[in-house]
C-alpha positions, -999 to +999 in steps of 0.1 A: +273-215-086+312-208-091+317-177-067+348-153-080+384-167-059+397-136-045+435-134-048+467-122-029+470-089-014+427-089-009+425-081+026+403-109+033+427-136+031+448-128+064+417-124+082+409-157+112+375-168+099+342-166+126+336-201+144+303-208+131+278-218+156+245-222+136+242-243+102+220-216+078+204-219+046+232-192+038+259-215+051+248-247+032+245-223+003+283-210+005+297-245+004+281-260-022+293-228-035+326-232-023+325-271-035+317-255-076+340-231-073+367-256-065+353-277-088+360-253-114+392-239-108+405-275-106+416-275-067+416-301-040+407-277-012+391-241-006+384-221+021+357-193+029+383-164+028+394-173-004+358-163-013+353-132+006+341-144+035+359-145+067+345-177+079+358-213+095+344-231+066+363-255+046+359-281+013+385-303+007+385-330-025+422-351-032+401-373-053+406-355-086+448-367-080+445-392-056+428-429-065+396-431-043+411-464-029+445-443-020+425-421+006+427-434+041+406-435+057+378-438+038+363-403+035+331-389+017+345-364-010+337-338-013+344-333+030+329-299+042+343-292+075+335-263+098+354-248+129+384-278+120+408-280+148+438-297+134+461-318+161+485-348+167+510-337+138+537-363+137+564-368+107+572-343+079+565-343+042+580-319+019+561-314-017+551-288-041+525-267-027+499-242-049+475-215-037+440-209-058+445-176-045+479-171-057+481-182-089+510-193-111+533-198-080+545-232-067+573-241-039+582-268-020+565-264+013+569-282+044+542-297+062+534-327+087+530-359+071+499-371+096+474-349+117+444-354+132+412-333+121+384-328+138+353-307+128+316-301+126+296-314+094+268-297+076+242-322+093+255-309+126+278-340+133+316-339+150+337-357+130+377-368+135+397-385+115+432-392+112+452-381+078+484-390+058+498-380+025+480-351+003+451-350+026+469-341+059+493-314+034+453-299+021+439-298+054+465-279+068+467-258+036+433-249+041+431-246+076+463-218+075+435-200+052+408-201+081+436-190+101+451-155+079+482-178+067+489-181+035+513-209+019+535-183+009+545-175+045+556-212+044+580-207+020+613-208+029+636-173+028+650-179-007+620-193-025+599-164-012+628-146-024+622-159-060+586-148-061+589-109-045+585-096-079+556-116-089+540-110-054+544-077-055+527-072-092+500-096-079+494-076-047+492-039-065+467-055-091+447-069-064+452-031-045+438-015-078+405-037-078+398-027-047+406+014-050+383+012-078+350+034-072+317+006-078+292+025-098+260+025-077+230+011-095+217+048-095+241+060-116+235+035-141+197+045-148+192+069-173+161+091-172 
């Protein structure tokens, strides 16, 4: 089931997600979850905060742009990592970055061309693997999300410059949401 992408100025996003020691029912639920949901808003990665939920819990995809041949290593898409440590980052790749989260702004962001990831599966397995090209740029995308940091702080002066205003709108229409008084299921039933 698609789960509603919470956007900028949502609290939730610059909270560090909880390192999750125990694979529930409730966890396997939230990334498949999280795997539709990403599915659906046509991205290659999403965190747990980006769904409300403040959680080291990842799923990353770069098939829908890159050629399954292209990804080295060979990785199972969709990949659901928990508690990812990222490490090793050598080189530097500069390329146009987008936020589910933030929509309607792209920049050029600078990240590490190769890192290392390692993380727990949903079967309870550490895995590690080293990374190049869009996959090292989503993984530490998404692990910036597990960590409260948004892409946007990656930007450089001038660029985030360029986007204040559009920020800004997005942040008080966020604020409003979340000011808004939810109607209890009481005060829906009529007698």
């Amino acid at each position: 089931m698609a789960l509603e992408i919470v956007k900028y100025g949502h609290p939730v996003l610059r909270e560090k997600g909880k390192r999750i020691d125990h694979v529930t029912a409730d966890i396997r639920q939230l990334a498949a979850d999280m795997i539709a949901t990403m599915y659906a808003a046509e991205g290659v990665g999403l965190a747990a905060q980006q769904v409300g939920r403040p959680l080291m819990l990842t799923v990353i995809d770069v098939t829908p742009t890159e050629l399954p041949w292209t990804i080295s290593p060979k990785l199972p898409m969709p990949l659901v990592l928990l508690n990812p440590v990222l490490s090793h980052p050598q080189g530097e790749q500069i390329g146009s970055e987008g936020c589910l989260s933030v929509p309607e702004v792209n920049a050029p962001i600078r990240r590490a061309e190769q890192v290392t990831v390692r993380a727990r599966t949903l079967d309870g397995k550490d895995i590690g693997f080293d990374c190049t090209g869009l996959l090292a740029r989503a993984a530490q995308h998404e692990m910036d999300h597990l960590n409260g940091v948004l892409f946007i702080d990656r930007m450089d002066a001038a660029t985030r410059a360029s986007f204040a205003g559009k920020l800004k709108k997005m942040q008080k229409e966020t604020e409003a949401t979340l000011d808004k008084p939810r109607k209890s299921r009481r005060s829906l039933v009529r007698l």
